[in-house]
Backbone bond lengths (Angstrom), bond angles and torsions (degrees), N, CA, C in turn:
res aa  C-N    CA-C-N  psi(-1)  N-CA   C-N-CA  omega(-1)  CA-C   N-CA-C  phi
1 X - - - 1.466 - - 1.526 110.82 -
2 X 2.058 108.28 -40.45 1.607 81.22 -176.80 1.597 125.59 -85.80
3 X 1.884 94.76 -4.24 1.568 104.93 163.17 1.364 114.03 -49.85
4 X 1.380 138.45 -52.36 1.040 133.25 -128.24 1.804 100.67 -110.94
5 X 1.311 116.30 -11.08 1.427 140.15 155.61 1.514 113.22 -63.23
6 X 1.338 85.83 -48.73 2.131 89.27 -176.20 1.212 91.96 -69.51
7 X 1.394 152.09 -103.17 1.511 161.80 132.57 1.937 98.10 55.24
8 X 1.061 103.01 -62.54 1.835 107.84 -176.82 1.220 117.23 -75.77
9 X 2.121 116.44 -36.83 1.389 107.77 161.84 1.197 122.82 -54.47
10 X 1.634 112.48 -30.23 2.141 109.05 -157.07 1.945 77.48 -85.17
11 X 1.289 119.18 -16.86 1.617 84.53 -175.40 1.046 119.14 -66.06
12 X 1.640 97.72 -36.71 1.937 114.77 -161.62 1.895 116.09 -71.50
13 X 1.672 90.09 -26.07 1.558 116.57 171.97 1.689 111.61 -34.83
14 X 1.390 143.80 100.99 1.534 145.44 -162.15 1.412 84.50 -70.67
15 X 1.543 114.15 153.83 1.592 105.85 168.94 1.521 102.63 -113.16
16 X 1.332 123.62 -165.19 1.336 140.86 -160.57 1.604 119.84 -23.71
17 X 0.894 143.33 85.89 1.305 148.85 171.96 1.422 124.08 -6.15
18 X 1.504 151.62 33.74 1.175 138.78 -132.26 1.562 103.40 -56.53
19 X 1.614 123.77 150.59 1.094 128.73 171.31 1.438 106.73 -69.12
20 X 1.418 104.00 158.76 1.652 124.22 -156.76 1.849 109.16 -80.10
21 X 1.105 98.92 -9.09 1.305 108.41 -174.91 1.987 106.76 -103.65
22 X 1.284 122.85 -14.59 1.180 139.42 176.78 1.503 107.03 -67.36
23 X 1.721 106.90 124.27 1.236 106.21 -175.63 1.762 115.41 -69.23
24 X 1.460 100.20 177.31 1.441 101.00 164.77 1.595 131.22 -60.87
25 X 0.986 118.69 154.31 1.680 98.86 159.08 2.037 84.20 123.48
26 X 1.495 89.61 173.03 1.861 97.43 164.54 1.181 124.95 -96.73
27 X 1.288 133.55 148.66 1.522 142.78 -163.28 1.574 104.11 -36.68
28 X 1.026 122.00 -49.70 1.631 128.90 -179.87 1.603 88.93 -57.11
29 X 0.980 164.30 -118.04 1.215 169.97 133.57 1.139 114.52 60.29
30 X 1.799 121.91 -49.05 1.043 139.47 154.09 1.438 125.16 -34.80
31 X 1.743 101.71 -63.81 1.690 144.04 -158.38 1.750 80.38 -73.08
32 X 0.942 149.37 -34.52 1.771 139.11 -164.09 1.518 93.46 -101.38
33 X 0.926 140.32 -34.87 1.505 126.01 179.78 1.417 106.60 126.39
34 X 1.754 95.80 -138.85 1.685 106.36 174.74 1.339 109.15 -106.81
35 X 1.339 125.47 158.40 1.144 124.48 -176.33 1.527 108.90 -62.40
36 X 1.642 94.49 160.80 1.886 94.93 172.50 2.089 105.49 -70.43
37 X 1.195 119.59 -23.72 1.430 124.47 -173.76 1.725 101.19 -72.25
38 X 1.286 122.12 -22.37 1.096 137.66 -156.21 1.747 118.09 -102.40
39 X 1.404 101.63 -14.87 1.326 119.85 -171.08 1.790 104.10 -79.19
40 X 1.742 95.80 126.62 1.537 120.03 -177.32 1.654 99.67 -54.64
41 X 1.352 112.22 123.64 1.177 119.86 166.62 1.562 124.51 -102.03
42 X 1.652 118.85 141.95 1.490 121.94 -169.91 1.431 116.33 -49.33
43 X 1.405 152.80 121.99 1.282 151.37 173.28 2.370 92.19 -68.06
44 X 0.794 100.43 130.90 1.705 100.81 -172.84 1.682 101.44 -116.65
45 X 1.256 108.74 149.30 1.572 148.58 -167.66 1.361 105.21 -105.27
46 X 1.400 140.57 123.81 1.336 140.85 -176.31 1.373 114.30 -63.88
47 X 1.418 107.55 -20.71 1.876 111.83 171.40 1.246 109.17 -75.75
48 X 1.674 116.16 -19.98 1.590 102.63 -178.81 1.738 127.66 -56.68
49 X 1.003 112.97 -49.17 1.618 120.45 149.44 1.268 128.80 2.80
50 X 2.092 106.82 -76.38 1.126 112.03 170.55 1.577 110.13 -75.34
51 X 1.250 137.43 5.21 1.274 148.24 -168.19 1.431 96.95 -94.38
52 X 1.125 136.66 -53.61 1.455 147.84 158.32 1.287 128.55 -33.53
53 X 1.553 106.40 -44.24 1.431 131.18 175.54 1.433 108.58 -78.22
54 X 1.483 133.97 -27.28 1.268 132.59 -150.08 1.816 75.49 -106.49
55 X 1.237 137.02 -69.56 1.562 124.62 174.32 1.075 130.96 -40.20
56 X 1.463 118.67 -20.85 1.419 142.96 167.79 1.485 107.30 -56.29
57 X 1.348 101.63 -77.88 1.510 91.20 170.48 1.499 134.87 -86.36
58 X 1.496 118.26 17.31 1.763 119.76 144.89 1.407 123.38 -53.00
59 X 1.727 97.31 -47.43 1.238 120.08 153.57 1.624 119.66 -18.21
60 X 1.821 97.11 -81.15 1.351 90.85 -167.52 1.503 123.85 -86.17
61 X 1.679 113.13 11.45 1.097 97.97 178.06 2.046 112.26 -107.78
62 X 1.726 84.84 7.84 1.641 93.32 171.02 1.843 116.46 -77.24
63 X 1.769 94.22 -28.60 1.623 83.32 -169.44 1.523 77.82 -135.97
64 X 1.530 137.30 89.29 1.670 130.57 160.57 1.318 113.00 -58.08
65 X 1.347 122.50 -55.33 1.477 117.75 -164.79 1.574 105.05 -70.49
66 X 1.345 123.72 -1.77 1.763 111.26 159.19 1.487 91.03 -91.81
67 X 1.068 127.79 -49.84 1.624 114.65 -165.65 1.518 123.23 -55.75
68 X 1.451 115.86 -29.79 1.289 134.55 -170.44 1.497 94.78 -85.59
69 X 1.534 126.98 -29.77 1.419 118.66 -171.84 1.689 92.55 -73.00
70 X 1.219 116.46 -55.12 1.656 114.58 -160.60 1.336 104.63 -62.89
71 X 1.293 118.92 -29.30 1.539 129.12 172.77 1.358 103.31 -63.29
72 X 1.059 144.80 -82.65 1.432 128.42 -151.63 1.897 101.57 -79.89
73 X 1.613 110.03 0.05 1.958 96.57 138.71 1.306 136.81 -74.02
74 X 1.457 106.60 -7.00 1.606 118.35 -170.08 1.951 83.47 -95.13
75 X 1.565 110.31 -54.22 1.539 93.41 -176.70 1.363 136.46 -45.59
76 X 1.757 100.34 -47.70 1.528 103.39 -173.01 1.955 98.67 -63.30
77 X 1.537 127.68 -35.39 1.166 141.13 -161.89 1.603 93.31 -42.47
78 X 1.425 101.31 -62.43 1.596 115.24 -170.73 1.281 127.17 -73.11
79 X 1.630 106.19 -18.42 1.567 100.63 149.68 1.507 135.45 -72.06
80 X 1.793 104.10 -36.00 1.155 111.05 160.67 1.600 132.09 -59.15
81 X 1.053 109.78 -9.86 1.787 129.81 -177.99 1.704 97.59 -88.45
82 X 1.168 106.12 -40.15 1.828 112.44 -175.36 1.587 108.23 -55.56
83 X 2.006 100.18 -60.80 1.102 101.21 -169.60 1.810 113.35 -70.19
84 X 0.946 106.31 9.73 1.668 95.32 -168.60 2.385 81.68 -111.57
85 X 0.681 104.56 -36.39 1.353 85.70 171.13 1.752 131.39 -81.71
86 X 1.447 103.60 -3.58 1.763 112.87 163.68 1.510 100.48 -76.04
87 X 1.114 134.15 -24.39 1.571 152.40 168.09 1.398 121.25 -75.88
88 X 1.399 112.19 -44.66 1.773 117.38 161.53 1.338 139.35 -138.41
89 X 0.840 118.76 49.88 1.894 138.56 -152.85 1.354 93.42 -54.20
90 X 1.502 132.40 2.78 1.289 111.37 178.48 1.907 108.98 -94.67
91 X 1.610 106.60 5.91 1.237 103.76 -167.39 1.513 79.06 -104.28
92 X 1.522 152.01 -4.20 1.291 136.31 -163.38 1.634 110.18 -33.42
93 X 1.214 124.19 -82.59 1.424 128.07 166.75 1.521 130.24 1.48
94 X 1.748 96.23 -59.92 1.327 136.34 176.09 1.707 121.94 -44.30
95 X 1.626 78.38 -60.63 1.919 101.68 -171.09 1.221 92.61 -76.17
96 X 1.287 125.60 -40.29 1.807 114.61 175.34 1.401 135.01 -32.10
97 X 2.115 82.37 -53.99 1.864 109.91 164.68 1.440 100.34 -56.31
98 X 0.698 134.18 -45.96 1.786 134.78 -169.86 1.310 120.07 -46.90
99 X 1.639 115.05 -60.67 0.829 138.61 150.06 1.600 133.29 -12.38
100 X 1.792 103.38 -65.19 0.954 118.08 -175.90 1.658 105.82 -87.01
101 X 1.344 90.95 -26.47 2.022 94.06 178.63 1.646 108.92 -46.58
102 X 1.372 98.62 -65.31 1.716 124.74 164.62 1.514 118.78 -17.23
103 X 1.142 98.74 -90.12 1.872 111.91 166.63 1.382 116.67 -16.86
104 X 1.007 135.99 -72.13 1.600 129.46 -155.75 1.486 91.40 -73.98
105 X 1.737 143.27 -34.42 0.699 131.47 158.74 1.641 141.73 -40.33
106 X 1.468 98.20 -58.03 1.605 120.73 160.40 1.774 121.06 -40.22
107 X 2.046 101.38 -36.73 0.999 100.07 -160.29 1.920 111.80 -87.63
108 X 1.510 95.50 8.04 1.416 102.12 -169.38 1.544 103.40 -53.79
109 X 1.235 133.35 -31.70 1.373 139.51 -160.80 1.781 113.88 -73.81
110 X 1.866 88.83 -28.41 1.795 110.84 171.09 0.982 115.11 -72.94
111 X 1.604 123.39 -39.84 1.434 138.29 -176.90 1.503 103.24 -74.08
112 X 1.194 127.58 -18.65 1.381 112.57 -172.33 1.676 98.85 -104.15
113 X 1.525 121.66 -36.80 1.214 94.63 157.77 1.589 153.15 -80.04
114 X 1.411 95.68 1.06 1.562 104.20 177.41 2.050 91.60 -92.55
115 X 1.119 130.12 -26.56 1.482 108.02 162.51 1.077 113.38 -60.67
116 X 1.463 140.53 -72.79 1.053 132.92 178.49 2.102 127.01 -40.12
117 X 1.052 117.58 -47.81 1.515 105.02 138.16 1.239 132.80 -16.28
118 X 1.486 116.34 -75.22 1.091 134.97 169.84 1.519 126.11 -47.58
119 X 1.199 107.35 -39.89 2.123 107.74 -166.24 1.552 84.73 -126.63
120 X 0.975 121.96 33.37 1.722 120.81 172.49 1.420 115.16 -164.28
121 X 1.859 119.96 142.40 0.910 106.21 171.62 2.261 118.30 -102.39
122 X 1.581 83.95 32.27 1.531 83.04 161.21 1.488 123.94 -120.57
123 X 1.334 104.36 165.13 1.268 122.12 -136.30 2.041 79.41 -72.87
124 X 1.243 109.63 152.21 1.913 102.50 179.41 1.813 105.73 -88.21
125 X 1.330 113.72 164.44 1.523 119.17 -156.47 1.502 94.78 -123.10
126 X 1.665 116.10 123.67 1.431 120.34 173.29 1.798 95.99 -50.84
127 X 1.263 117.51 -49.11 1.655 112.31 -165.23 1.553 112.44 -33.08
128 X 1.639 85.04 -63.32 1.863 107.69 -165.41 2.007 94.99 -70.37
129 X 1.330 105.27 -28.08 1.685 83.22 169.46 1.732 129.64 -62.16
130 X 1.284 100.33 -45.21 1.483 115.85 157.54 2.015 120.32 -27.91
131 X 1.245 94.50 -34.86 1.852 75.53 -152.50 1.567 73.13 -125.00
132 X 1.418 146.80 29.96 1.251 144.52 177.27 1.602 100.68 -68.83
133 X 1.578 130.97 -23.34 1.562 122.99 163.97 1.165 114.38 -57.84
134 X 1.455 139.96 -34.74 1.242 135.32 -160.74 1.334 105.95 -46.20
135 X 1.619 133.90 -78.57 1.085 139.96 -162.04 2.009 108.69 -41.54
136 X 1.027 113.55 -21.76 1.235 107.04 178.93 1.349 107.39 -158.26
137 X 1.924 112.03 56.76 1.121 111.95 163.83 1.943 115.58 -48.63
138 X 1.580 97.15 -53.98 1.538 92.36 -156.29 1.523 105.25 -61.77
139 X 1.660 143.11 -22.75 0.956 117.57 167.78 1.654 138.75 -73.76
140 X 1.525 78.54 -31.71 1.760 86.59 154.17 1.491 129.96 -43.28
141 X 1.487 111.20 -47.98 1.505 117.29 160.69 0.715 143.84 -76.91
142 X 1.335 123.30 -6.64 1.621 146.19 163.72 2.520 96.51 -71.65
143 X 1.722 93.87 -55.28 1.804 82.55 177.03 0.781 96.13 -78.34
144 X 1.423 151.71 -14.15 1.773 115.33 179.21 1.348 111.09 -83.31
145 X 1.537 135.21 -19.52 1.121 127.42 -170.41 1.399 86.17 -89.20
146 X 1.089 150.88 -26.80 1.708 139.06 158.12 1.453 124.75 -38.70
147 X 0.887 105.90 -71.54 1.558 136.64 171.18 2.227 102.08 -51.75
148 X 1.473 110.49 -22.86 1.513 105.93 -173.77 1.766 95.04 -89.45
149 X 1.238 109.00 -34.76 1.454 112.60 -169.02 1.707 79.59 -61.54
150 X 1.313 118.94 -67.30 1.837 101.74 -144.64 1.802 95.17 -49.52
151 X 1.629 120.31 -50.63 1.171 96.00 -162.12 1.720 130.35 -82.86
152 X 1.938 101.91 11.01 1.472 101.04 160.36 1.707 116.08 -87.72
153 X 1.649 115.89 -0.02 1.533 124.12 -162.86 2.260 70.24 -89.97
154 X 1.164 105.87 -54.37 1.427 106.22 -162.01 1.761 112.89 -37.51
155 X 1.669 87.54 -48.54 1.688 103.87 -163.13 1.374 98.87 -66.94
156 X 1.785 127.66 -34.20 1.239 118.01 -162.50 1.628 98.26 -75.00
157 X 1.411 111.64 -38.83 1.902 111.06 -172.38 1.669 95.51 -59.97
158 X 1.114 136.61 -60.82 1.082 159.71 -174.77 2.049 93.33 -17.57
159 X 1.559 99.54 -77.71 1.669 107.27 177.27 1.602 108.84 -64.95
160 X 1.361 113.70 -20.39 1.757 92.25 -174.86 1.734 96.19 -83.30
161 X 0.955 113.26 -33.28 1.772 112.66 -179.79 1.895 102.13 -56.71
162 X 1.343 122.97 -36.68 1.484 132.44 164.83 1.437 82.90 -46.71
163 X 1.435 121.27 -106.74 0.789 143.81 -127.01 1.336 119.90 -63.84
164 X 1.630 124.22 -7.90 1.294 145.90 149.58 1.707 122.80 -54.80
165 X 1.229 69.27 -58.55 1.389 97.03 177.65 1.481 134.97 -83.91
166 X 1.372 118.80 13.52 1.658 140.35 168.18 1.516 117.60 -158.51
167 X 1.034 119.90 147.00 0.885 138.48 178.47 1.577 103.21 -62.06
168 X 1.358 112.44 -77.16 1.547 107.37 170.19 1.345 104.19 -124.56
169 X 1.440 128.14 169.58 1.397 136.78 -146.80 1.523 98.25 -80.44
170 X 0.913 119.06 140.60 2.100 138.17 163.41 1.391 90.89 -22.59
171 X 1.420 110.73 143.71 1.590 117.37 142.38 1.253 121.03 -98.71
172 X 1.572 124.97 159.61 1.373 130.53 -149.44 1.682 95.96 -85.54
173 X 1.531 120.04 -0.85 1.385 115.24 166.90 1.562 120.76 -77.67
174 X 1.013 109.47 125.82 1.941 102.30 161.40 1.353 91.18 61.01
175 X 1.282 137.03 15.20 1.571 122.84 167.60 1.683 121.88 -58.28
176 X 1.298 133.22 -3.93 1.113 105.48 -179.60 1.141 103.65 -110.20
177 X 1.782 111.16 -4.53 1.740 111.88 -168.76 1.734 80.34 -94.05
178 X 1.114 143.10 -19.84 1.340 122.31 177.79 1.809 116.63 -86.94
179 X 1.415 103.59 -18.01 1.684 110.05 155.31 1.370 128.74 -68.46
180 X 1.449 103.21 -34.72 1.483 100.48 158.37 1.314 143.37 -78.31
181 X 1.978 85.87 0.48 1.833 76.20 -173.07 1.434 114.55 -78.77
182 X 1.357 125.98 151.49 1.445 148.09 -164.09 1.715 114.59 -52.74
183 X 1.461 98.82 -32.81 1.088 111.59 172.29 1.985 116.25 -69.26
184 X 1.225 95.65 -10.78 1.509 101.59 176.84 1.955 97.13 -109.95
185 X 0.931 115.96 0.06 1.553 103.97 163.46 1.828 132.70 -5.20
186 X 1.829 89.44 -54.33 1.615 105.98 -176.83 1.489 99.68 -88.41
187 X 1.242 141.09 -14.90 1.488 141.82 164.28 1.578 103.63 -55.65
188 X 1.375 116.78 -57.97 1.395 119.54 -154.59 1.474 113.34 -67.90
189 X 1.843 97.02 -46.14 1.247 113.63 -172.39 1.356 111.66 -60.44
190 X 1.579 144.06 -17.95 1.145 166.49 -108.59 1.217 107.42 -150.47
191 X 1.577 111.48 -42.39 1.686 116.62 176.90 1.721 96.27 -92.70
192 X 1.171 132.90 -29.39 1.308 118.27 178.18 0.954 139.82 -64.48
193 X 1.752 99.66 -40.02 1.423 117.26 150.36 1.722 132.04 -32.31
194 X 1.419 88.99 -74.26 1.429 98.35 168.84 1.343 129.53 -38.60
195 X 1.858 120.24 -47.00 0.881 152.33 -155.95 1.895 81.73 -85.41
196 X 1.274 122.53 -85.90 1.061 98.97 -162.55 1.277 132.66 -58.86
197 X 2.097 106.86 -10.81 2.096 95.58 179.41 1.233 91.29 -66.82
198 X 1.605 141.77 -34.83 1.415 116.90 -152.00 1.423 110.33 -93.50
199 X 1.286 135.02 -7.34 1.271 144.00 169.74 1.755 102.74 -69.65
200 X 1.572 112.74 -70.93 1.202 101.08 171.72 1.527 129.00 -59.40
201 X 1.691 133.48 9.82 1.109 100.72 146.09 1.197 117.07 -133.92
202 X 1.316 124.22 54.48 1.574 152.11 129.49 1.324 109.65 -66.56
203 X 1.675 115.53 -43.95 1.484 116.33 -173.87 1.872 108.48 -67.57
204 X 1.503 74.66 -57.30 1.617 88.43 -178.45 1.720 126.63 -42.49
205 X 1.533 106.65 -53.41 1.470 121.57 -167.89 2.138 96.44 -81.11
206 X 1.284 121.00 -26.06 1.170 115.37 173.99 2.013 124.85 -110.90
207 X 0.934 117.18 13.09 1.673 127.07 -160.64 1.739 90.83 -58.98
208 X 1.535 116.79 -52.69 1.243 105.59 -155.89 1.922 92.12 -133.65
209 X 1.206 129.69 3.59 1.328 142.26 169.24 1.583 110.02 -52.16
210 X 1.210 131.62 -56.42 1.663 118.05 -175.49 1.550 103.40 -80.88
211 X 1.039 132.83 -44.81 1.580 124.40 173.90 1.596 108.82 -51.25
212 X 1.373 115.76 -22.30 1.493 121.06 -173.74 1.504 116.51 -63.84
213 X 1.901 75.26 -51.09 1.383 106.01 -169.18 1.886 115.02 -71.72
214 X 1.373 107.28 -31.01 1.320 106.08 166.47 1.462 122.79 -82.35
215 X 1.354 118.57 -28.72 1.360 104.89 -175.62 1.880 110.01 -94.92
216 X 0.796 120.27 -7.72 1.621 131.40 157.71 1.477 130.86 -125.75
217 X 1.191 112.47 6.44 1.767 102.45 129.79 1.505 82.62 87.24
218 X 1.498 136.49 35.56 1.685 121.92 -167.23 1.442 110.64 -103.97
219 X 1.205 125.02 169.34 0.942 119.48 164.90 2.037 120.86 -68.17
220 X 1.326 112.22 169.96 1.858 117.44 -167.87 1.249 85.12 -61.15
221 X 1.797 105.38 -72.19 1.591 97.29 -160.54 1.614 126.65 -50.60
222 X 1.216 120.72 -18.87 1.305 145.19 -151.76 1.548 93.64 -84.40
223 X 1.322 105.48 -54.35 1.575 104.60 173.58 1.398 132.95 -77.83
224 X 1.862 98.40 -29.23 1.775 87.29 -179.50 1.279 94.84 -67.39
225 X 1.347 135.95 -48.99 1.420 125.32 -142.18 1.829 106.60 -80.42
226 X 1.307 120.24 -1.85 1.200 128.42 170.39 1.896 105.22 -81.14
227 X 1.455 108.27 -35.38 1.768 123.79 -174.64 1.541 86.39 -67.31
228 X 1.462 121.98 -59.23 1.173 124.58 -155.44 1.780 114.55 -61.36
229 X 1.724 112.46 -37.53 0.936 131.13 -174.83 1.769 91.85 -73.48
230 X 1.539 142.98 -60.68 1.227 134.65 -163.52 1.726 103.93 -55.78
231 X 1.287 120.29 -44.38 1.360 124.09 158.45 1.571 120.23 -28.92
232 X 1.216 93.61 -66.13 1.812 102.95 -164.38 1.683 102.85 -56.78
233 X 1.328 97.39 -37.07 1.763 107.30 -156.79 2.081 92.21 -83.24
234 X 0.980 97.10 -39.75 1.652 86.10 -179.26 1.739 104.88 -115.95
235 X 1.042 124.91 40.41 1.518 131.86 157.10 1.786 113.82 1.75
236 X 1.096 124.17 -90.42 1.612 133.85 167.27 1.411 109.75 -28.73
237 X 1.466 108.96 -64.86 1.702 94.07 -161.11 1.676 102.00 -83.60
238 X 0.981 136.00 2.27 1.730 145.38 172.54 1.513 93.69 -58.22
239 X 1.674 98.67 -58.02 1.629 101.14 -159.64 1.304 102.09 -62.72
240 X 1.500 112.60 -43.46 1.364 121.07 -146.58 2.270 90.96 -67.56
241 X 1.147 76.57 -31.29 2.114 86.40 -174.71 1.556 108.91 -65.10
242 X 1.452 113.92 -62.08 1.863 107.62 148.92 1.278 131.87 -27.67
243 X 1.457 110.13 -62.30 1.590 100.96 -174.43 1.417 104.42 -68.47
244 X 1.311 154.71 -2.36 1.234 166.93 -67.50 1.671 82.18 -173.17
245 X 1.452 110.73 -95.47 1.234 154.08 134.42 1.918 103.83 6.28
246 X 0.975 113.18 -37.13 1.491 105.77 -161.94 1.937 97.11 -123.31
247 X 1.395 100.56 -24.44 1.914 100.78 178.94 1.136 91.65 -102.93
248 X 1.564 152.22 8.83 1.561 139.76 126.16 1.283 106.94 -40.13
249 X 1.338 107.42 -85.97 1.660 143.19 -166.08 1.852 95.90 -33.79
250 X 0.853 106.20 -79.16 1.746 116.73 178.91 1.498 107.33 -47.04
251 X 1.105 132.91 -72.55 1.588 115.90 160.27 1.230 125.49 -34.31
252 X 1.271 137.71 -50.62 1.058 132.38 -174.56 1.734 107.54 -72.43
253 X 1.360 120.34 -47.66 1.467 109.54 160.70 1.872 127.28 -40.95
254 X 1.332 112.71 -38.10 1.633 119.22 178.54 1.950 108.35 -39.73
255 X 1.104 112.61 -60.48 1.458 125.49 -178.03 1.557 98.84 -72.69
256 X 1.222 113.71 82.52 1.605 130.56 -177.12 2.205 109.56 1.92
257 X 1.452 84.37 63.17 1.435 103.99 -176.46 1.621 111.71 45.65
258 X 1.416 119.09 23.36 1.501 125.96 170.54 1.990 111.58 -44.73
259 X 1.408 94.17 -54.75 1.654 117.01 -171.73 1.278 109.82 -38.97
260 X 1.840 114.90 -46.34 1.216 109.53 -171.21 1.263 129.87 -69.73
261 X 1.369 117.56 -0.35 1.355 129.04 -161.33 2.411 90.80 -97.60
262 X 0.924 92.61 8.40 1.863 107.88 169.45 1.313 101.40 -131.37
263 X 1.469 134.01 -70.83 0.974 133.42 -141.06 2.222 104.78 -77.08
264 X 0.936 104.99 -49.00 1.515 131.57 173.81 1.954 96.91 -30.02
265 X 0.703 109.17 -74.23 2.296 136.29 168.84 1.001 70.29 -23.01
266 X 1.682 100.86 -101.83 1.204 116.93 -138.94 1.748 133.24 -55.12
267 X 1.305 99.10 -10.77 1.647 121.65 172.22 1.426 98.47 -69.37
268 X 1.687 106.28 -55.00 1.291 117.80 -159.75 2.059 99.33 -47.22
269 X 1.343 88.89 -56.91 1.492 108.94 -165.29 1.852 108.34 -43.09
270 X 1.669 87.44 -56.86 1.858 117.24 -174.94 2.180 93.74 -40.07
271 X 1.512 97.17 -62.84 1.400 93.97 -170.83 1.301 143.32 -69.33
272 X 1.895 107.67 6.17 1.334 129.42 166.77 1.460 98.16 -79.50
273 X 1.309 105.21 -60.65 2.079 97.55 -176.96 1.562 115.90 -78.68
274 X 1.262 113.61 7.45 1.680 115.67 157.84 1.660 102.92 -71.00
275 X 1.559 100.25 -58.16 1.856 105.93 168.42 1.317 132.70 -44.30
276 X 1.517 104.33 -41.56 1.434 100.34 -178.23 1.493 97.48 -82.71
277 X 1.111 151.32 -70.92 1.531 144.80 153.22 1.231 125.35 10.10
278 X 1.560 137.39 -60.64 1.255 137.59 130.54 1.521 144.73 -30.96
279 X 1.160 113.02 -47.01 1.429 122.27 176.93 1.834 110.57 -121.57
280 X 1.206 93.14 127.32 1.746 101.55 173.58 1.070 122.60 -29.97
281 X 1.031 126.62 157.81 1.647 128.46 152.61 1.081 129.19 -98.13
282 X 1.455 117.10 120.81 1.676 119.62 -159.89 1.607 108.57 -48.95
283 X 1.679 90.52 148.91 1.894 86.16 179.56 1.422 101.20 -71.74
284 X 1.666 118.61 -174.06 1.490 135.74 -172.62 1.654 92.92 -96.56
């Protein structure tokens, strides 16, 4: 009997007191930190931008012959984007999205050498830039097949806005002087629209998501919705970093896509220290 008394007190016995400042949850819960949804994000400065851009190219003039390699992938990219639109000018809009879909991908090789710069004092290796997807191919393919749906949802709005809007589809003659004509006003305004919700949330759900995703190993959702959250919380300078981002890009295409073989890098470079700028750096 007095066994079986002792036995029911040590059950009923509360154990260790957690201190008052100790979050919720169980010690394991504790032992990992804060959540990735949970992580303090940078409040941003409208100079940060060009602040991005100016590290961008320290970047590329620390390691050129990686920058110049990813660069003349952005060139041939944009020739190949040309020739497929002398072939379908009704995807113009489309292939643009393509374009830009592409890039942050391409630029993984930039992102791995401006980290290495950064948390190392050796010089970064075109090789090891190359195969910098490995460690997290499969999430990579999990956001790109995200990111492919928005820009086949894009391409399909893209032809029904055609197809509203003409009788039968443009010919590849004089098509942009017949897109501009005035009389198509409500065409343009209609494709821009479109064009820009689905651009901005390609921009939005990916701006700082694959650099996220490569240098901490996170899960897709984990990162867009962290991209999505740096967006929401600094609204203005996001845009102001896009249009940034997109009146580079377009200039540098004018000179028979020459530009990108500079401008392409140095974005690449700019949008690793936009990342690290935004989101913390894991403790040690």
């Amino acid at each position: 009997m007095a066994e079986t008394l002792h036995v029911a007190a040590a059950a009923e016995a509360p154990g260790p007191t957690p201190p008052d400042n100790a979050p919720h949850g169980s010690t394991a819960d504790a032992q990992r930190g804060p959540s990735i949804f949970s992580l303090p994000l940078a409040s941003l400065r409208w100079s940060d931008p060009l602040q991005w851009l100016k590290l961008g190219w320290a970047d590329f003039k620390r390691c050129p012959r990686i920058g110049l390699f990813y660069g003349l992938c952005f060139f041939v990219m944009g020739h190949a984007l040309l020739a497929l639109f002398q072939k379908a000018p009704e995807y113009l809009l489309a292939l643009s999205a393509g374009f830009l879909l592409m890039g942050p991908f391409l630029c993984l090789g930039l992102y791995d050498a401006s980290k290495a710069m950064q948390t190392s004092s050796h010089r970064p290796s075109l090789r090891a830039s190359l195969v910098a997807w490995r460690p997290t191919k499969g999430t990579m393919a999990i956001f790109a097949g995200v990111l492919l749906i928005l820009e086949m949802l894009w391409g399909r709005a893209a032809l029904v806005v055609f197809a509203v809007s003409f009788n039968t589809m443009p010919g590849k003659v004089n098509l942009l002087a017949m897109l501009l004509d005035p009389q198509n006003i409500g065409f343009l305004i209609t494709y821009m629209v479109v064009g820009g919700v689905f651009a901005g949330l390609i921009f939005v759900t990916s701006v700082i998501s694959i650099p996220m995703i490569m240098d901490r190993q996170v899960d897709a959702i984990s990162a867009g919705l962290t991209s999505i959250r740096a967006c929401v919380q600094n609204p203005g300078v996001m845009l102001f970093w896009g249009a940034l981002i997109t009146g580079i890009i377009l200039l540098a295409m004018l000179p028979v896509f020459l530009g990108l073989l500079i401008a392409g890098p140095v974005i690449g470079h700019a949008t690793w220290h936009a990342y690290r700028h935004i989101v913390p750096t894991q403790p040690s």
